[in-house]
Structures are given as structure tokens and as C-alpha cells.
N, C-alpha and C positions, 0 to 999 in steps of 0.2 A: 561452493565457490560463487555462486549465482547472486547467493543474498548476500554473501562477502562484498560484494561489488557492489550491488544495489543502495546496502547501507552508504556503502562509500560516497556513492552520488547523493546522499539524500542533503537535499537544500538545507532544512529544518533539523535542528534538534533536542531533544529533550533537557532543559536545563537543570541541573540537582536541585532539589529541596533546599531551601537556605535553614533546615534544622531536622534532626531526626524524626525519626515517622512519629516518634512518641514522645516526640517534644510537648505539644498543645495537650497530654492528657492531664488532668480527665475529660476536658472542655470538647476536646476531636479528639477522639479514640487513634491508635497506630491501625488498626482497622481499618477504619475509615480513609485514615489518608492512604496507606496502602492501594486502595482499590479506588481511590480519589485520583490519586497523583497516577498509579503504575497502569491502570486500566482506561481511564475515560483522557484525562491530559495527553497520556501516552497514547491513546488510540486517534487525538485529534489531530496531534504532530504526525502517525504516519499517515493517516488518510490525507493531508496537507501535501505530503511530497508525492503522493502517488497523483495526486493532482495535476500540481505543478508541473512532476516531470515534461522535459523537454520545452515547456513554458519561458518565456519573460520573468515569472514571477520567480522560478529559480533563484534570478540574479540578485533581487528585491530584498529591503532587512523585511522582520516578521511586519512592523509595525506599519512599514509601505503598502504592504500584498493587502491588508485590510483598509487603507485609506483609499486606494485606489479599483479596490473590487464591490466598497459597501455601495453604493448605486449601480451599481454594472448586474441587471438582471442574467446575466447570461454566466456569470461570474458566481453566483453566489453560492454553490457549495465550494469553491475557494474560500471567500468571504465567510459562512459558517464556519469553517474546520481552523482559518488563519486567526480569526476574531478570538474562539473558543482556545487557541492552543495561547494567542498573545491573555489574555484575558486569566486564564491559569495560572501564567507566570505571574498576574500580576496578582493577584489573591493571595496565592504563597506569601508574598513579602506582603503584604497588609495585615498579616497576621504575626505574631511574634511567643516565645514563651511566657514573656513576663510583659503580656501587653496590659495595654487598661492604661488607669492614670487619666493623665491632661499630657498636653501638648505643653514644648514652650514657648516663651516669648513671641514671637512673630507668628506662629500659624495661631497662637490661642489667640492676638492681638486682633485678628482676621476672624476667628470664630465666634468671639466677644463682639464684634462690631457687625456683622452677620449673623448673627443666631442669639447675641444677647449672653448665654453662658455657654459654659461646655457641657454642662447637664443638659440644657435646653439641645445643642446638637443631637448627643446622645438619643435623648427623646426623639427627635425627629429620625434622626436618620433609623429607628427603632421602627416608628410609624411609618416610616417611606417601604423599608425593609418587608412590614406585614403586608403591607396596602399591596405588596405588587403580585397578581393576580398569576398562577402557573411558576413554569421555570424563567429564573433571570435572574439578575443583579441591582445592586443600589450603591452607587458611586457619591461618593463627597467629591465634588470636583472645583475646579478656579475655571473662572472665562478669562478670554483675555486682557481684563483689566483687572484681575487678581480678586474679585468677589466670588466668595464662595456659596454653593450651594449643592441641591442633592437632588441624583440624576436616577430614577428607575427604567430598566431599559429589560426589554423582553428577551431570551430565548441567549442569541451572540449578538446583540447590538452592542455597541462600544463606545463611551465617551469620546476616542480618537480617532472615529469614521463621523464625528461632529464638529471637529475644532476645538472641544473642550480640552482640559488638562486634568485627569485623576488622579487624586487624592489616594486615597484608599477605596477597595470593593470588599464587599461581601458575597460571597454566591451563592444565589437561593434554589439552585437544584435539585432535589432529591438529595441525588449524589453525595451533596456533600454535607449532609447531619443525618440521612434515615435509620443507618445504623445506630446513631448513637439516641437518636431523642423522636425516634419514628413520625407520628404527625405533628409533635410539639415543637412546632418549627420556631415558635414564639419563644420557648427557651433557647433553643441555638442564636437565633437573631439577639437577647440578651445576654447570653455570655459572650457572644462575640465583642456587640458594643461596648460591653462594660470590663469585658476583662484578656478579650486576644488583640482587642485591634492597637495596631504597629503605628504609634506616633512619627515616632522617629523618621519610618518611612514617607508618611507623608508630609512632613517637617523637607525633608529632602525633594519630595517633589513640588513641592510649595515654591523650593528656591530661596 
């Protein structure tokens, strides 16, 4: 009954996959996501509400509890656990079954005039992706005057604890390629780029 009630209160929750565990194979193993998504995502949501509880932050969407805790030293296993838990959701939808391609019209317009081709992104955000040294992420992101560019950020740092607007992420964790391509992290960063990542979706966050 205990934890009946506990889930009850809990602020945060785990949102579904937007595709089955073994959508992305071969590229991300159902493996992989399995203990991607049901282990480490899931484990970052409840340590979040154990947090919060009884908190302000309770009341707060995910995307607040992280704007308002990324400078607050005293905050910041909030700011860890909320970043990491918003930051999952957002990976999931940057990724797609049938991703790859080019963008259209208006973000390739934006990419083309930013980065020259989409191959040329590609490449970059390949090289942004290896360059970045340990656990993190590499975000395509808009400033607010809608120029894009590519964000490397350590550990849970977050293009949305900067002002920025992401595009699409990558996450360069362990977690989420060692089963499938153990130190070849260069291949996952390539298949990603070239054949999971979710236009559409950032088409949509583009605006």
C-alpha cells in the first residue's frame, strides 16, 4: 500500500518510448534500449521525485526544475537527475526508425546557409560528437535569432539551462551504444548521424 501511494505522489514520470524497444535494430539493439530507457532513464525519474518530494519543485514542468536549479549549487542533484531525466526524453524523439535523409525546406534552408550542406553538418556534428571527451551529449541547437549550431555539453548539462533551443541530441554515454559497438563509439556516432537521426523532429522544433 506504501509504494501504492508513493507512486501516487510522484511529480515526474516515465514517458513511453515513441517506438518499440526494437525499432532502431540493427543500429540500437532492443538490448540496449531495454536497459537504456527501463534502467538508467527510469532510474533518473525516480531518484528526481525522491528529491523533490515535499519540494517547490514538485509543482514545476520537468523543463522548469532544470532552468531554475542549473546554477543553484545547492540544487544540483536536482539539476543532475531533472536534466538527465528531460534530456532522455529528448533523445528518444531524435532518433526515429527510418531516420537519416535530409531535412526539408526551411531547416535544410537554415542548414545550407549555416553549415553550407547537410553532408557538411553531418560531418560536423560527427566531429563535435567524437571530440567530446567522457560522458555527454552533442546538440544541433537555434539561438534566438534562429542560427544554428552544435552544442557539446558534459555529463547533464543542457542546451535549455542556456537559452538555447535543441534541435536534435545524441547521447554519448556508455549506456547508450556499449553493448552494441563496445569502444567503437565512432561507429554509433555514424550510424546515428547518418541513418537514426529524426528530421522531422527537429523540423518541428525548428518551428
Amino acid at each position: 500500500m506504501s509504494e501504492t501511494m508513493s507512486e501516487a505522489k510522484a511529480a515526474f514520470s516515465l514517458p513511453k518510448l515513441p517506438y518499440e524497444e526494437n525499432a532502431l535494430e540493427p543500429l540500437v539493439s532492443a538490448r540496449t534500449l531495454s536497459f537504456h530507457y527501463g534502467k538508467h532513464h527510469a532510474g533518473y525519474v525516480a531518484a528526481l521525485n525522491r528529491l523533490v518530494e515535499g519540494s517547490a519543485y514538485q509543482e514545476l514542468e520537468l523543463a522548469e526544475v532544470v532552468r531554475r536549479t542549473a546554477q543553484d549549487p545547492t540544487a544540483k542533484a536536482v539539476f543532475n537527475n531533472a536534466a538527465q531525466a528531460w534530456n532522455h526524453q529528448f533523445y528518444w524523439q531524435s532518433m526515429a526508425p527510418r531516420g537519416g535523409g535530409e531535412p526539408d525546406d526551411k531547416l535544410r534552408r537554415a542548414i545550407e546557409r549555416d553549415f553550407g550542406t547537410v553532408k557538411a553538418l553531418r560531418a560536423a556534428f560527427a566531429k563535435a560528437a567524437l571530440g567530446q571527451f567522457g560522458s555527454g551529449w552533442t546538440w544541433l541547437v537555434a539561438d534566438p535569432n534562429g542560427k544554428l549550431g552544435l552544442l557539446a555539453t558534459a555529463n547533464a548539462d543542457t542546451p535549455i539551462a542556456r537559452g538555447e533551443t535543441p534541435l536534435v541530441a545524441i547521447d554519448l554515454w556508455e549506456h547508450a551504444y556499449y553493448l552494441d559497438y563496445q569502444n567503437r563509439r565512432a561507429d554509433y556516432v555514424t550510424a546515428w548521424v547518418d541513418r537514426l537521426i529524426n528530421w522531422r523532429f527537429a523540423e518541428r522544433n525548428f518551428g
